[in-house]
C-alpha positions as a Markdown table, in Angstrom:
| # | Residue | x | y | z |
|---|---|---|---|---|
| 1 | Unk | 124.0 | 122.6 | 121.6 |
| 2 | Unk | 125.7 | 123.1 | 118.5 |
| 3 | Unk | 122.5 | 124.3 | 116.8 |
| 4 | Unk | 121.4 | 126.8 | 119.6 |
| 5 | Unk | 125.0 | 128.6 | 119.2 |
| 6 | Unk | 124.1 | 128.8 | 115.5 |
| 7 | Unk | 120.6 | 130.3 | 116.2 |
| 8 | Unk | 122.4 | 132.7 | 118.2 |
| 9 | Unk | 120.6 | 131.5 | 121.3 |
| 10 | Unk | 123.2 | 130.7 | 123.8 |
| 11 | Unk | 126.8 | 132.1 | 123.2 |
| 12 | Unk | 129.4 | 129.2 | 122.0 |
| 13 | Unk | 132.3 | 131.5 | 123.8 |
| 14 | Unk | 131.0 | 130.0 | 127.4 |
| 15 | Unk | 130.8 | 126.2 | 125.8 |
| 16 | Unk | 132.8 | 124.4 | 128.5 |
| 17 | Unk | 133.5 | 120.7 | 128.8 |
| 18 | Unk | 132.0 | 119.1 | 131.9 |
| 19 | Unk | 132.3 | 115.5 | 131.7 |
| 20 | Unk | 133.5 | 113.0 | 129.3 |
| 21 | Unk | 132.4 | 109.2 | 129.6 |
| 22 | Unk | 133.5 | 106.2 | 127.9 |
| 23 | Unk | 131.0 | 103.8 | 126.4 |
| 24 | Unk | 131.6 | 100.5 | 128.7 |
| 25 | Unk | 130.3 | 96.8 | 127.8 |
| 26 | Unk | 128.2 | 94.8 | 130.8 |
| 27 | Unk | 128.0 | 91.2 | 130.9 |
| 28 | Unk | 127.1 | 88.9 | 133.2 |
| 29 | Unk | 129.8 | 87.5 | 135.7 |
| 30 | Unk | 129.9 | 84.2 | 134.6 |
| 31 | Unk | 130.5 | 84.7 | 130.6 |
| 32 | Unk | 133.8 | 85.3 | 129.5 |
| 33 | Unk | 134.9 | 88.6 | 129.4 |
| 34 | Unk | 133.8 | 90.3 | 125.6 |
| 35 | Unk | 137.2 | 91.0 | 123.8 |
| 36 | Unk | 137.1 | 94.5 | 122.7 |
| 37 | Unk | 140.7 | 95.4 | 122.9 |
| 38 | Unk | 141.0 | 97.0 | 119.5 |
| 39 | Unk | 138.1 | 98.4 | 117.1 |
| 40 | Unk | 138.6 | 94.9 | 115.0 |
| 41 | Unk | 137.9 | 92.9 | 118.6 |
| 42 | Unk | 134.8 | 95.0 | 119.3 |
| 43 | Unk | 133.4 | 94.0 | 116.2 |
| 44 | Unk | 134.0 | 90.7 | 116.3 |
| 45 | Unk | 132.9 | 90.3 | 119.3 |
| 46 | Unk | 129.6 | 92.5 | 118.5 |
| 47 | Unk | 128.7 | 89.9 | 115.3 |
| 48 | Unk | 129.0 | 86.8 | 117.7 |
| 49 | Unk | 127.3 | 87.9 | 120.6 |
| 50 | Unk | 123.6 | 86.2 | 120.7 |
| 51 | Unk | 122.1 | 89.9 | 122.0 |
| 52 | Unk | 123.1 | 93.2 | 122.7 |
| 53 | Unk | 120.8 | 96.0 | 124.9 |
| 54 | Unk | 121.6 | 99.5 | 125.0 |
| 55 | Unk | 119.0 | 102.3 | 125.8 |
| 56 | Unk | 118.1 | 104.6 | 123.3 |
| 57 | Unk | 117.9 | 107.3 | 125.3 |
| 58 | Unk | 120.7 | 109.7 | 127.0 |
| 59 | Unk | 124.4 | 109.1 | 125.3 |
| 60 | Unk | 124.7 | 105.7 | 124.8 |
| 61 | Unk | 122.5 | 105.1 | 122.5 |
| 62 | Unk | 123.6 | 107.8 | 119.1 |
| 63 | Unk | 127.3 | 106.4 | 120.3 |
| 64 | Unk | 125.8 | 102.6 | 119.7 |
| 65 | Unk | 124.3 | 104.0 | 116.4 |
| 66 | Unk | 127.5 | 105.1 | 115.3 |
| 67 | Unk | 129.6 | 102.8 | 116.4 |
| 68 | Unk | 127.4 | 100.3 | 114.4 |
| 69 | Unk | 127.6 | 102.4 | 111.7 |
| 70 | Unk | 130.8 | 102.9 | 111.8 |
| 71 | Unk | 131.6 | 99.0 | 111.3 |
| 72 | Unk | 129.2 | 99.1 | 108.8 |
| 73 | Unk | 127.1 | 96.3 | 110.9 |
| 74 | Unk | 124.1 | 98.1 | 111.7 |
| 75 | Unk | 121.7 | 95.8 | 110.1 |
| 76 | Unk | 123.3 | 92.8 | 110.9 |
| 77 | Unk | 122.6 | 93.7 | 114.8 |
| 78 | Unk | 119.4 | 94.7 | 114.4 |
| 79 | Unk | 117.8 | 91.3 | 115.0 |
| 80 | Unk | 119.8 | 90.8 | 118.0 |
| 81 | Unk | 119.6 | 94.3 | 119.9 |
| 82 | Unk | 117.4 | 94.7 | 122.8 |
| 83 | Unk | 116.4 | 98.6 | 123.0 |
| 84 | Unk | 115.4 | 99.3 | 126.8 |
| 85 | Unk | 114.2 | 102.2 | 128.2 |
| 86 | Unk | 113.0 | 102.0 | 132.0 |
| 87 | Unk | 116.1 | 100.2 | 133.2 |
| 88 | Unk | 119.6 | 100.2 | 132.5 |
| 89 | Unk | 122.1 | 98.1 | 130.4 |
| 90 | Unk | 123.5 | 96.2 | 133.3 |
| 91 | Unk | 120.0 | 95.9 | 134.9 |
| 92 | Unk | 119.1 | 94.4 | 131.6 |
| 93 | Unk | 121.8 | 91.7 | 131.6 |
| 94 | Unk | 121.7 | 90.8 | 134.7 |
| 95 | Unk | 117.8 | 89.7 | 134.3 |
| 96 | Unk | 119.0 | 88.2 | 131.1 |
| 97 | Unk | 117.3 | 90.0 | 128.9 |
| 98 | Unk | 120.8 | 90.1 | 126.8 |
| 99 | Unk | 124.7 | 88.6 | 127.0 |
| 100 | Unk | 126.0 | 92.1 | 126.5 |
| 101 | Unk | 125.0 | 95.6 | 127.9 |
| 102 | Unk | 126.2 | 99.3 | 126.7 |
| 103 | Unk | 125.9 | 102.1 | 128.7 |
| 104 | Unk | 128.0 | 105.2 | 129.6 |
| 105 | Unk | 131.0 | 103.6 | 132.4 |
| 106 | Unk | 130.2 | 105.8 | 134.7 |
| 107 | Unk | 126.5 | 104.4 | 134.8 |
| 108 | Unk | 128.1 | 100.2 | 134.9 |
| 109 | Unk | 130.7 | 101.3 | 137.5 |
| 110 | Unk | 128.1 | 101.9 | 140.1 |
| 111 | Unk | 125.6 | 98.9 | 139.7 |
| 112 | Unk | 126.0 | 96.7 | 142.4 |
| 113 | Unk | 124.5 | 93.7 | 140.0 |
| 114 | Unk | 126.0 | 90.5 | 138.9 |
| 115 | Unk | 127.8 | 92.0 | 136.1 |
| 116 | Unk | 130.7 | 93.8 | 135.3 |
| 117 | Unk | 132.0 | 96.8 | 133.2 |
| 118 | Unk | 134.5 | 97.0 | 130.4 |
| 119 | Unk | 135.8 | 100.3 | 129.2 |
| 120 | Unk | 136.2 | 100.6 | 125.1 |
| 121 | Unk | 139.3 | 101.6 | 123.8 |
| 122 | Unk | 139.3 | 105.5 | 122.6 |
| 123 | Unk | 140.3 | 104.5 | 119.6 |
| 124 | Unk | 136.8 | 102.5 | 118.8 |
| 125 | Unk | 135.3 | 106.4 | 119.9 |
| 126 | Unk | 133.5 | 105.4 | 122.5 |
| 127 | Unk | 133.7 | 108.5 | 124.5 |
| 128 | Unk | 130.7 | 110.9 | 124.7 |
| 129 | Unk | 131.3 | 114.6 | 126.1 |
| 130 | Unk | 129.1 | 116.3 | 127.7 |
| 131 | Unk | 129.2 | 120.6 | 127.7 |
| 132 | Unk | 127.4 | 123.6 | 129.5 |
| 133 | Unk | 126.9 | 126.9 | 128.3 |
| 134 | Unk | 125.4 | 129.9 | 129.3 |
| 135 | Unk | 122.0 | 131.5 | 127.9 |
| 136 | Unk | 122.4 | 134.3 | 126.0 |
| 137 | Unk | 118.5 | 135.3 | 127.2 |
| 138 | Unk | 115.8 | 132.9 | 128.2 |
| 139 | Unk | 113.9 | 131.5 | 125.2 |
């Protein structure tokens, strides 16, 4: 969106916040519940897990990236992250497919499967916003 303002394609003076969604952690009902209290937990937590699954697509997955990043663990997970693309995070864990889903809260809160969701702390930026503007003309 950024980049279209800068193009001067869609003016950045209508850019209104719509939505903001944490980044929540699935796992399945019977496993304890991932300690990810602090940015130190979630990291922790993220090393020791056997697999992770997050899709690539949508929010979640450039939040993953730089949460990963961040921690300065992205290689580390690499090995033990399941990218998925025609189902969810929760979907995902509860066909085990992996211990530990990501995907947006608002996504896990609705799931009706044997899992559960766990909001991040803000302070491990786990929030993504999402924003509308208006077209300056059609492209």
């Amino acid at each position: 969106m950024d980049d279209l303002i800068k193009q001067g394609k869609v003016d950045g003076a209508g850019k209104t916040v719509v939505a903001r969604s944490g980044v929540g952690v699935t796992a399945a009902k019977n496993a304890p519940r991932p300690a990810i209290g602090s940015a130190e937990e979630l990291k922790r937590t993220l090393l020791a897990a056997r697999s992770i699954t997050y899709s690539a697509q949508g929010a979640t997955g450039p939040t993953m990236k730089k949460i990963l990043e961040s921690f300065g663990i992205s290689e580390a997970m690499n090995a033990k992250t399941v990218i998925i693309d025609k189902i969810t995070a929760p979907q995902a864990v509860a066909a085990g497919q992996a211990d530990m889903g990501f995907t947006q809260i608002s996504e896990s809160s609705m799931r009706r499967k044997p899992s559960w969701p766990v909001r991040c702390r803000p302070r491990c930026r786990c929030t993504r916003t999402f924003s509308s503007l208006m077209a300056r003309y059609w492209v």
